[in-house]
C-alpha positions in Angstrom: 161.7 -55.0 -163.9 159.9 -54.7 -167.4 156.6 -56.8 -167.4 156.0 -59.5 -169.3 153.6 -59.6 -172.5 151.1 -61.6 -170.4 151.0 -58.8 -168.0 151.0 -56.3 -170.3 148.3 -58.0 -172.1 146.4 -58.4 -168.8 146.0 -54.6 -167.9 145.1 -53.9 -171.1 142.5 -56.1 -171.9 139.6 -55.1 -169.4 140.3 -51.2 -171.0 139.9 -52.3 -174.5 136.5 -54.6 -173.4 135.4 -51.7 -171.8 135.7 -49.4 -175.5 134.0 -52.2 -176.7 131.1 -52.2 -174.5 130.8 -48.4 -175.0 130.5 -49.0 -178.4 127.9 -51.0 -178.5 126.0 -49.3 -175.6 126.1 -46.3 -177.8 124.0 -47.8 -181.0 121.1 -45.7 -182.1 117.4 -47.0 -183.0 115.6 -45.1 -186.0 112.5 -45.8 -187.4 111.1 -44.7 -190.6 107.6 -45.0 -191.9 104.8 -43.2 -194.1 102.3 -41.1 -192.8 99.3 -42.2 -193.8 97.1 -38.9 -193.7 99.7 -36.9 -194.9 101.5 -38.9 -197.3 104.8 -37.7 -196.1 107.8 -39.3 -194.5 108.1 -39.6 -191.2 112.3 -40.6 -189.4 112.4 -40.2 -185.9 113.5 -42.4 -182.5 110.3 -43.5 -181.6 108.7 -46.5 -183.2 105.4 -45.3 -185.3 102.0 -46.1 -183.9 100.4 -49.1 -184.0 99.3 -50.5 -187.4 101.6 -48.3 -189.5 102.6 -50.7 -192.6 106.3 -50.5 -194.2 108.0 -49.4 -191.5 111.7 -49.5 -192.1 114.1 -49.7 -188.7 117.5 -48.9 -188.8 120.3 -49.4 -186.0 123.3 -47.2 -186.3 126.3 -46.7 -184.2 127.5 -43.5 -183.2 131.0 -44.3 -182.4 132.3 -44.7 -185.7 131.1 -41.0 -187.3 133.1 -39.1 -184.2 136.0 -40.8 -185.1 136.3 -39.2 -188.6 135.1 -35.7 -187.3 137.8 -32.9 -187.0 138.9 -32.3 -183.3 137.2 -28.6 -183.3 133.5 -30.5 -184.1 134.2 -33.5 -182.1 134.9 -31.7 -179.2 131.9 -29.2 -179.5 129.6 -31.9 -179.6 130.5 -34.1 -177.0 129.7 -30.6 -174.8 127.2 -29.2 -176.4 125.2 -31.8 -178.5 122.4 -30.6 -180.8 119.1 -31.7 -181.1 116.6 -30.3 -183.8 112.8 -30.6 -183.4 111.4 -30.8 -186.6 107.9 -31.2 -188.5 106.8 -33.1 -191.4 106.0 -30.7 -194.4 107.2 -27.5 -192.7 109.8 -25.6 -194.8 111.5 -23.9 -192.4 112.9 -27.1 -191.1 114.2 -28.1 -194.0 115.7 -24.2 -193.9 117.2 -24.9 -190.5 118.6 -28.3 -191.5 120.2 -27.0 -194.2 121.7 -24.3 -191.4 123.2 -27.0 -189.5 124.7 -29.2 -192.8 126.1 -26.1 -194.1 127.9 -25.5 -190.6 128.6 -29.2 -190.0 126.8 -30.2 -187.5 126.3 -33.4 -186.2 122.8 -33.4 -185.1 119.8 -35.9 -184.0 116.4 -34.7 -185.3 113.4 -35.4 -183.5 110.2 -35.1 -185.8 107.1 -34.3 -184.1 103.9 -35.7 -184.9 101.3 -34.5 -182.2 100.1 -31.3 -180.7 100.8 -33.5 -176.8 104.4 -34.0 -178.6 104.7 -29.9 -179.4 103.1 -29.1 -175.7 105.9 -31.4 -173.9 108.7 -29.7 -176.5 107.3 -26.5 -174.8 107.8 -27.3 -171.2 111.3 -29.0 -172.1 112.4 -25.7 -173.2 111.0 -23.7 -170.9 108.1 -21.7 -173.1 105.6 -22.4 -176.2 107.6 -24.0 -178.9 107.5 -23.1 -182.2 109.0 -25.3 -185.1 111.5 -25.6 -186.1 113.2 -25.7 -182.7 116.9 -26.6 -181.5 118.9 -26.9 -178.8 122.5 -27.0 -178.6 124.0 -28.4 -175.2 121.7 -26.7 -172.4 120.3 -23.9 -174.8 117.7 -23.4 -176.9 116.0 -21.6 -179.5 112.2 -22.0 -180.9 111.5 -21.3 -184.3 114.0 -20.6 -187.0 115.8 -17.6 -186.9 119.4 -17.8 -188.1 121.4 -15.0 -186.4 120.1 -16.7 -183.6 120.8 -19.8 -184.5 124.3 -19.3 -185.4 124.8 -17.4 -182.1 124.2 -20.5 -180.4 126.3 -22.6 -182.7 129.4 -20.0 -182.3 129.6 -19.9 -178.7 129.3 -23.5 -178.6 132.5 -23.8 -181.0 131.2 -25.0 -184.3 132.9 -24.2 -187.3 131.3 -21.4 -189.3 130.9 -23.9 -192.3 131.2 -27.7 -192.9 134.8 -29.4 -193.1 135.8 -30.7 -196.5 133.5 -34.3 -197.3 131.1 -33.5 -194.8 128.3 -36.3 -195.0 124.9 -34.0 -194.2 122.8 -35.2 -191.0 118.7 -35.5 -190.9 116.0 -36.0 -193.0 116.2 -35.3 -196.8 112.8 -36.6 -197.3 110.1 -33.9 -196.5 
């Protein structure tokens, strides 16, 4: 016996409310301010300290980028996502970002701002940490050296360069 729209409509609906809530679970806090010593721009997931004027907060949803990614990247990423630890004003960062955009690479970018900030990035990947640093699933490599970097990227199943209409990731302001 075929079921009835109703029915159908019935099993269906708690799987679609549940997409929905994953959704919206899945929406992304960024904050981005000036540093006031430096003069540089600062974009990163944690809110700036206190008293830090025009600070501009975004909220973005990862579930619609995924959806346009090619299967290969998709795929990769939901294994192995990559995080790069970056530094205001440092040159190899913007070296290593440019790594991952010419690979394409979805990636969050965490900019440090404190020596306590670098010390923890050390113990989270198990030695001193040197900037630019990235990890990519459960790996990790400190400070930029691209054969490494790529080796990482390869075994994790990136592409060797970015799909056609790739939209770079991370900070362009630096």
């Amino acid at each position: 016996m075929r079921p009835s729209v109703a029915q159908h409509f019935a099993r269906i609906a708690p799987i679609t409310a549940a997409l929905l809530l994953a959704t919206a679970v899945s929406a992304q806090t960024t904050y981005r301010w000036e540093d006031p010593k430096t003069g540089s721009t600062v974009i990163s997931d944690l809110p700036p300290p206190p008293g830090t004027r025009r600070v501009v907060i975004s909220e973005s949803s990862g579930a619609a980028d995924p959806q346009r990614l090619p299967y290969a990247i998709r795929v990769a990423s939901e294994k192995f996502p990559v995080v790069l630890y970056t530094s205001v004003g440092c040159g190899a960062c913007q070296q290593a970002r440019a790594l991952l955009n010419g690979r394409g690479v979805p990636f969050s970018e965490k900019v440090l701002v404190s020596q306590e900030e670098l010390t923890a990035l050390g113990r989270q990947l198990g030695g001193t940490a040197a900037l630019p640093s990235v990890s990519v699933g459960r790996q990790s490599a400190t400070g930029f050296v691209a054969a490494r970097w790529n080796e990482l990227l390869d075994f994790a199943g990136y592409p060797a360069t970015a799909p056609y209409g790739f939209t770079p990731y991370g900070s362009a302001a630096e």
